[in-house]
C-alpha positions as CSV (number, residue, x, y, z in Angstrom):
1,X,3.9,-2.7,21.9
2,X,4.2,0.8,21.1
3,X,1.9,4.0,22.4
4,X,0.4,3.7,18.8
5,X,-0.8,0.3,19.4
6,X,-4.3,1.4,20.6
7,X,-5.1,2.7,17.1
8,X,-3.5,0.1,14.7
9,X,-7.4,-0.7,13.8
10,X,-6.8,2.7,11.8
11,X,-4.2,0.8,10.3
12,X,-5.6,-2.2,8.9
13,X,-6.3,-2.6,5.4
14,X,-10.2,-2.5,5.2
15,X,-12.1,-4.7,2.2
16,X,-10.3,-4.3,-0.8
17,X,-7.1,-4.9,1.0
18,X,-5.3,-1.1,0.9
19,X,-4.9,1.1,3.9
20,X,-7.6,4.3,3.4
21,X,-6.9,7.4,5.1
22,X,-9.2,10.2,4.7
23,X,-7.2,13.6,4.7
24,X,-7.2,14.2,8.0
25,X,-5.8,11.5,9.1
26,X,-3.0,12.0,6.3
27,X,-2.6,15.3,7.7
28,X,-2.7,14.3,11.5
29,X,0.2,11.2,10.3
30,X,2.2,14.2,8.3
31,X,2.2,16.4,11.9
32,X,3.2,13.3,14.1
33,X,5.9,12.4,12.0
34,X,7.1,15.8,12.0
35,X,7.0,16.1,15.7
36,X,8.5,12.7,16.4
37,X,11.2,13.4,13.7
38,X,11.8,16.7,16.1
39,X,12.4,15.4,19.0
40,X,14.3,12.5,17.9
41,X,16.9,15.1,16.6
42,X,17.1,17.0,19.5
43,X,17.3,13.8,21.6
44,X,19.8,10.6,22.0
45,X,17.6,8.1,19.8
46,X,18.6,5.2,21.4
47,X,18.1,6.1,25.3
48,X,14.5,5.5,24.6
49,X,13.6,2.4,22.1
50,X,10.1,3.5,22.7
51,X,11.0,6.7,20.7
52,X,12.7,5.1,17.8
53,X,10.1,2.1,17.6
54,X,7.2,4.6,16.9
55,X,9.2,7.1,15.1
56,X,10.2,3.8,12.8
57,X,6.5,3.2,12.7
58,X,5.4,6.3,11.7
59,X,8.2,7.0,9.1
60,X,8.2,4.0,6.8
61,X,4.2,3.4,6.4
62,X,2.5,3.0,3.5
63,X,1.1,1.1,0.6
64,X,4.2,-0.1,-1.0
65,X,7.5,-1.2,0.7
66,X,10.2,1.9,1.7
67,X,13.5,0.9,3.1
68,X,15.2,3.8,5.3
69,X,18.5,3.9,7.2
70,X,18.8,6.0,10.5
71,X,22.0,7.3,10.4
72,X,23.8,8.1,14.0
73,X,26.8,9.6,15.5
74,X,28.9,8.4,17.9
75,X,26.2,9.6,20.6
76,X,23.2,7.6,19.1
77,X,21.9,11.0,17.8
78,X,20.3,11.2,14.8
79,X,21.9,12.6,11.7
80,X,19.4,11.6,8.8
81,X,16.6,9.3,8.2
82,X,17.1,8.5,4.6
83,X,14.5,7.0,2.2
84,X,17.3,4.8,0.0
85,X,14.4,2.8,-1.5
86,X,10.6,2.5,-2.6
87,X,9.4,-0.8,-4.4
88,X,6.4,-3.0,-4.7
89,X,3.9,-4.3,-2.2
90,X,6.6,-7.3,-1.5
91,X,9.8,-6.3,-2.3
92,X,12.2,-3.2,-2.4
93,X,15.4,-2.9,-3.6
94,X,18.4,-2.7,-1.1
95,X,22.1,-2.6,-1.8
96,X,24.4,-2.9,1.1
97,X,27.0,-0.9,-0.6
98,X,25.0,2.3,-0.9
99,X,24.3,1.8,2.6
100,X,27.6,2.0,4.2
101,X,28.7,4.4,1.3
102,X,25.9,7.3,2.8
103,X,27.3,6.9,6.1
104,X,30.5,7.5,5.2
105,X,29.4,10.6,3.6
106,X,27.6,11.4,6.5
107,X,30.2,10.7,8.6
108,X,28.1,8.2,11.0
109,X,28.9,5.5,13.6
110,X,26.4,3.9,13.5
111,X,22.6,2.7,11.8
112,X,19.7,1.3,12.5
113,X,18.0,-0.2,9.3
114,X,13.6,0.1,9.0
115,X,11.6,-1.0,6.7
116,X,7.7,-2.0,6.1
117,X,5.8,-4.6,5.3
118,X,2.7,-3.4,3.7
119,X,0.8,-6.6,4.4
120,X,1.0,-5.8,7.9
121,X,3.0,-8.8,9.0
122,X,6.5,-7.8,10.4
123,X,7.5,-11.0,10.3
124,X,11.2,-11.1,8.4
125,X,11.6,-13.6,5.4
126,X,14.8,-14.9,4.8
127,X,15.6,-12.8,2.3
128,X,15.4,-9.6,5.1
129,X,17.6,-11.9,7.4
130,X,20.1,-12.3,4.4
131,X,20.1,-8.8,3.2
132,X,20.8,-7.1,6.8
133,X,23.8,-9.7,7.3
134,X,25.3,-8.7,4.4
135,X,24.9,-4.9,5.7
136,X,26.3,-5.8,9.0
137,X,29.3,-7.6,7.1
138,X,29.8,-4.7,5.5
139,X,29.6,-2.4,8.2
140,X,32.1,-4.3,10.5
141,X,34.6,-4.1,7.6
142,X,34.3,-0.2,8.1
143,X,34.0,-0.1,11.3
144,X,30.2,1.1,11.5
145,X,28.0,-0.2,13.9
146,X,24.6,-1.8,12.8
147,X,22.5,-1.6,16.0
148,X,19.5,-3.1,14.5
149,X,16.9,-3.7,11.6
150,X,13.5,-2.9,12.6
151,X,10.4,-4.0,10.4
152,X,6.8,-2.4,10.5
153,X,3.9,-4.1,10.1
154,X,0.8,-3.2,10.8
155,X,0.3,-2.2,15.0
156,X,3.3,-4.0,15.5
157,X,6.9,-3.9,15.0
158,X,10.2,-6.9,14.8
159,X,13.7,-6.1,15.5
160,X,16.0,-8.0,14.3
161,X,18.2,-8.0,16.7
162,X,15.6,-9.0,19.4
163,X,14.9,-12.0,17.4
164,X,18.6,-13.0,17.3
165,X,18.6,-12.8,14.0
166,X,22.1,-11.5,13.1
């Protein structure tokens, strides 16, 4: 569990199914992303997971799905967190080929795929399973490292990786 776990009830969708937040939560959200996304770039992301998890909580949220790629050097530092998609309340689009072209542009080592799931249930489908292989086959031909795909749900993140899943 992450340190956020203690307020996921903010989290939850209430009655008509969508996640409210008044302003000041939007604005208190805005200022914790800001400050994770801060010290995550000043820091080795991956000598704490705790870090990453609840920046990868914090980052992708929302009402509809969002699909980022943390890009890192050879360090594990950050380079970019970059949105590469937006879609529906189940799906968004991902092509593996745009992935691995960014990080060649960016010159990265290495990448750690996020993404939501706005119904609150991290769970992977198969389609996530199949999607990240395909990245990591495409990665190993270029000699990038995928170190794991993370999805948010609500008060509760899966990796990937953890689950054995690729």
């Amino acid at each position: 569990m992450t340190r956020f776990s203690e307020h996921s009830t903010a989290f939850m969708p209430r009655r008509t199914g969508r996640v409210e937040l008044t302003a000041s939560e939007q604005a208190t959200i805005f200022a914790a992303r800001e400050i994770l996304s801060r010290h995550i770039n000043r820091n080795p992301v991956l000598t704490s997971w705790t870090a990453v998890m609840d920046y990868c909580a914090l980052s992708v949220m929302g009402e509809v799905e969002r699909f980022h790629v943390l890009y890192l050097d050879r360090k594990n530092r950050l380079i970019s967190d970059e949105r590469l998609g937006t879609g529906t309340v189940d799906h968004v689009p991902v092509y593996p080929r745009e992935v691995v072209r960014r990080a060649l542009d960016l010159n990265a080592s290495a990448l750690i795929l996020v993404h939501n799931h706005p119904s609150g249930d991290p769970e992977p489908s198969d389609t996530d399973i199949a999607m990240t292989k395909e990245v990591q086959k495409a990665c190993q031909a270029l000699g990038l490292v995928l170190h794991d795909h993370i999805i948010v749900g609500a008060g509760r993140e899966v990796s990937l990786r953890g689950r054995g899943d690729f």
